[in-house]
C-alpha positions as CSV (number, residue, x, y, z in Angstrom):
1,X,40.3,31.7,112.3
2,X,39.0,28.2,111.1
3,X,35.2,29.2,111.6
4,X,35.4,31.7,109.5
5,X,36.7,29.9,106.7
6,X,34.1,27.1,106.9
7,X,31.4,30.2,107.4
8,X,33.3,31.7,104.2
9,X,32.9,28.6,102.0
10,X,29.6,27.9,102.7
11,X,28.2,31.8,101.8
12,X,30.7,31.8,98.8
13,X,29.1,28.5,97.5
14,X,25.7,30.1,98.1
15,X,26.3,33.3,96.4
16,X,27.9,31.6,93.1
17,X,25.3,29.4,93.4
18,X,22.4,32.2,93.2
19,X,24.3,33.8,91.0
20,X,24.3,31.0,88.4
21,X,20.7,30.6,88.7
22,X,20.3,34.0,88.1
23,X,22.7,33.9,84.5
24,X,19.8,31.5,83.9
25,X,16.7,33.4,84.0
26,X,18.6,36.0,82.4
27,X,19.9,34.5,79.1
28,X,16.7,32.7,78.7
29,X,14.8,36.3,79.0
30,X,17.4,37.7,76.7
31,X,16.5,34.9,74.1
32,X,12.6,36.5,74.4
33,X,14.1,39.3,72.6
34,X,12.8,43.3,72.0
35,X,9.1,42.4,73.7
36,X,7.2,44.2,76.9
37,X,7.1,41.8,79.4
38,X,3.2,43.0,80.0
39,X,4.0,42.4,84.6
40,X,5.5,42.1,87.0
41,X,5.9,38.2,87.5
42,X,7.1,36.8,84.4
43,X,8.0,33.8,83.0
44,X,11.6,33.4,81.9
45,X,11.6,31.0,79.3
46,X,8.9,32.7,77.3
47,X,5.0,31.3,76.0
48,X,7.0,28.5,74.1
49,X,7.2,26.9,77.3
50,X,3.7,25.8,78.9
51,X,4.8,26.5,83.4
52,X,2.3,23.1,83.6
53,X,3.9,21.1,81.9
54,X,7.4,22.4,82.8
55,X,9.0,21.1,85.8
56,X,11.1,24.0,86.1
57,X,7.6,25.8,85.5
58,X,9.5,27.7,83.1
59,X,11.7,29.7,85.6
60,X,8.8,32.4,86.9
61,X,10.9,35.8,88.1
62,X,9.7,39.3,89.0
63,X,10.8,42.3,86.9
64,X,10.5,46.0,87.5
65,X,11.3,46.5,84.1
66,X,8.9,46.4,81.3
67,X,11.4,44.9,78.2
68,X,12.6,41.1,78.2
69,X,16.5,42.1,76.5
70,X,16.4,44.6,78.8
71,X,15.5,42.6,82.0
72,X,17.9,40.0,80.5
73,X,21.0,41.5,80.4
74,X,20.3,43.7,83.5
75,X,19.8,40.5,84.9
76,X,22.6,38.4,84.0
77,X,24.7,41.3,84.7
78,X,23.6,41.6,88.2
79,X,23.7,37.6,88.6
80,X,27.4,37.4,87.4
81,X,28.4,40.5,90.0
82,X,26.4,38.4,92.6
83,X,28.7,35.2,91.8
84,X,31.9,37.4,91.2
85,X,31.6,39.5,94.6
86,X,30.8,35.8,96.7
87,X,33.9,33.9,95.2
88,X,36.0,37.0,95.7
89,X,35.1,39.8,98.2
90,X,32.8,38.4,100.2
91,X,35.3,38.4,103.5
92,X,35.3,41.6,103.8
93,X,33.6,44.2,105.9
94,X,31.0,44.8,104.6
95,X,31.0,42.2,101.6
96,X,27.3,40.4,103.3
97,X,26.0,43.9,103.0
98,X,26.7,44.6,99.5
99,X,26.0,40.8,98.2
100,X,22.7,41.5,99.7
101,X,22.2,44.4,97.5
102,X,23.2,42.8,94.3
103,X,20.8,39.7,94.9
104,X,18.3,42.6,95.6
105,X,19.6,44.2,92.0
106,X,19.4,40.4,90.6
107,X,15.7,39.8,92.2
108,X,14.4,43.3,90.4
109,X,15.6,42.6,87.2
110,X,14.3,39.0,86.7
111,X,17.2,37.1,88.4
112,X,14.2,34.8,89.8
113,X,12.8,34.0,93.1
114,X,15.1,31.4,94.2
115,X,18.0,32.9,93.3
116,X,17.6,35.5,95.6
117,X,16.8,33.9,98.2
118,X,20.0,32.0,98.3
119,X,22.1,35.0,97.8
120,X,19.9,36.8,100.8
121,X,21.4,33.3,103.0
122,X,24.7,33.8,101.7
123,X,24.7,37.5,102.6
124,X,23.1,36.4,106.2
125,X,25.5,33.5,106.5
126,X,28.6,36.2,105.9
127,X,27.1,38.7,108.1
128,X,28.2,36.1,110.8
129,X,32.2,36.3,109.8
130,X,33.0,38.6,112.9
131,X,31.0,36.9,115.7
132,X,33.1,35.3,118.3
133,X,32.0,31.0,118.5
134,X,30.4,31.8,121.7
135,X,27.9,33.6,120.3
136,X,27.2,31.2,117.1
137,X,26.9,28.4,120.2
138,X,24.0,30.1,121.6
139,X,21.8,29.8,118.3
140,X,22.5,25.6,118.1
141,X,21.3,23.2,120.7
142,X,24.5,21.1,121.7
143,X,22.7,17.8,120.4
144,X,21.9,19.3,117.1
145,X,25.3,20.5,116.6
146,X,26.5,17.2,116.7
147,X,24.0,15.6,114.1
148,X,24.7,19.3,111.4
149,X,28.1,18.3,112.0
150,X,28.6,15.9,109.9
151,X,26.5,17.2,106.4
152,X,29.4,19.4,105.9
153,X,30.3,19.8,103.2
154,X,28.0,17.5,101.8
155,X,25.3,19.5,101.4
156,X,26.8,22.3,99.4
157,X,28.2,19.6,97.1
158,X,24.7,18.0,96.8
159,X,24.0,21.7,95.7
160,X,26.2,21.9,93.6
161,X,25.3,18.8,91.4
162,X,21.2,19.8,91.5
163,X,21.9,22.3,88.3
164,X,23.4,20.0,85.8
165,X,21.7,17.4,87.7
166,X,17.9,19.0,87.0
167,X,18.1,19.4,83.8
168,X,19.6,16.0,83.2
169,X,16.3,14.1,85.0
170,X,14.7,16.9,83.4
171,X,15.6,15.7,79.6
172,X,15.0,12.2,80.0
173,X,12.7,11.9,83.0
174,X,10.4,15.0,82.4
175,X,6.5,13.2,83.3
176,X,8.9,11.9,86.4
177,X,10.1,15.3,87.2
178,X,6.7,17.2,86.6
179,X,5.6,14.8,89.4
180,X,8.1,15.1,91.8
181,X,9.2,18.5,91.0
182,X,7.8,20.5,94.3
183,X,9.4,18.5,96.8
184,X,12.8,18.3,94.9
185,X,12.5,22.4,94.8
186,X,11.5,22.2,98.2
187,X,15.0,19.9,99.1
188,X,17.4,21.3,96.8
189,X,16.5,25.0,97.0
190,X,14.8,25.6,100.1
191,X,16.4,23.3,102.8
192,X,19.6,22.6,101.9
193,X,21.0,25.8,101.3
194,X,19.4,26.6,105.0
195,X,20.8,23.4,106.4
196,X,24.4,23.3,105.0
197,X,24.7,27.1,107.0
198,X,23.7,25.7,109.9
199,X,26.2,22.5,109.0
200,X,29.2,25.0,108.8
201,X,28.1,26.4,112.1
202,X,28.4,22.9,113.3
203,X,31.3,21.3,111.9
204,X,33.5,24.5,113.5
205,X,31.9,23.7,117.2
206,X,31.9,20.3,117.2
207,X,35.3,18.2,118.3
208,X,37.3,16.3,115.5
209,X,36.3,12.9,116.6
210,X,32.6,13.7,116.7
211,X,32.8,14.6,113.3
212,X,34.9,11.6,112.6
213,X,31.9,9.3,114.2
């Protein structure tokens, strides 16, 4: 059934994509080493890095455990099963279900904030695989379905790029990126993630040659 493959690749890119965030904030909590985390809401990258002068603001997560190797590789464990179950099981019957509980696992062991959030979308976005098109219809106005139509699969590849991409304008740009910072986060890991669901919604609903226009 085509909508479900377009609904498949959109959560799958999601979910790999929360997942590598997540890998993130763990490895750089692992580098912290054998140290209490002394909280709840930590900061990733550790006191070498001053969150004010960061763009990334040093990658802030929340933890339920009290050890930074510990959080770390819980962590990146969690993160890589949250990548690992999107790319692969995903489709199944309850694969939005148990995503959601690894980006849960990934979010209480310092996976970060945004991270979960996207998996939480991905797991949403799946949770959608078995409803009929009629019923997708009735959550899009007919005129925006035309306009979402055609940012598919744009989006998820401007997604895709914002990684690499960050840490690139990061390195050479950072006064540029301290500056501009929130409303990039706010574009990259906020509203496009929402949008490009929405966009696979679209794209299945809408005729060939509206796409096409």
């Amino acid at each position: 059934m085509k909508i479900r493959n377009t609904i498949r690749i959109t959560s799958t890119s999601l979910g790999i994509y929360a997942g590598l965030l997540g890998v993130e904030h763990g490895i750089f909590e692992l580098m912290q080493g054998n140290i209490l985390t002394n909280g709840l809401i930590i900061q990733a990258m550790g006191p070498i890095c001053n969150a004010d002068a960061a763009w990334h603001a040093c990658f802030p997560a929340f933890t339920i455990l009290p050890n930074y190797a510990v959080s770390g590789v819980l962590a990146t464990l969690f993160s890589l099963s949250v990548a690992a179950w999107a790319a692969s099981c995903i489709q199944l019957r309850r694969g939005g279900l148990i995503l959601l509980l690894l980006s849960i696992g990934m979010f209480l062991t310092g996976g970060g904030f945004v991270s979960f959030l996207t998996g939480t979308l991905a797991s949403a976005a799946a949770s959608t695989f078995r409803l009929s098109g009629g019923q997708r219809q009735r959550g899009l106005p007919h005129s925006l379905r035309r306009t979402l139509a055609v940012l598919f699969p744009w989006t998820l590849l401007l997604i895709a790029g914002w990684i690499p991409g960050s840490w690139l304008l990061g390195h050479f740009y950072p006064e540029t990126m301290l500056k501009i910072g929130t409303p990039l986060f706010l574009l990259f890991d906020l509203l496009l993630p929402l949008v490009s669901v929405f966009a696979a919604f679209a794209h299945d609903m809408t005729p060939e040659t509206v796409k096409t226009n």
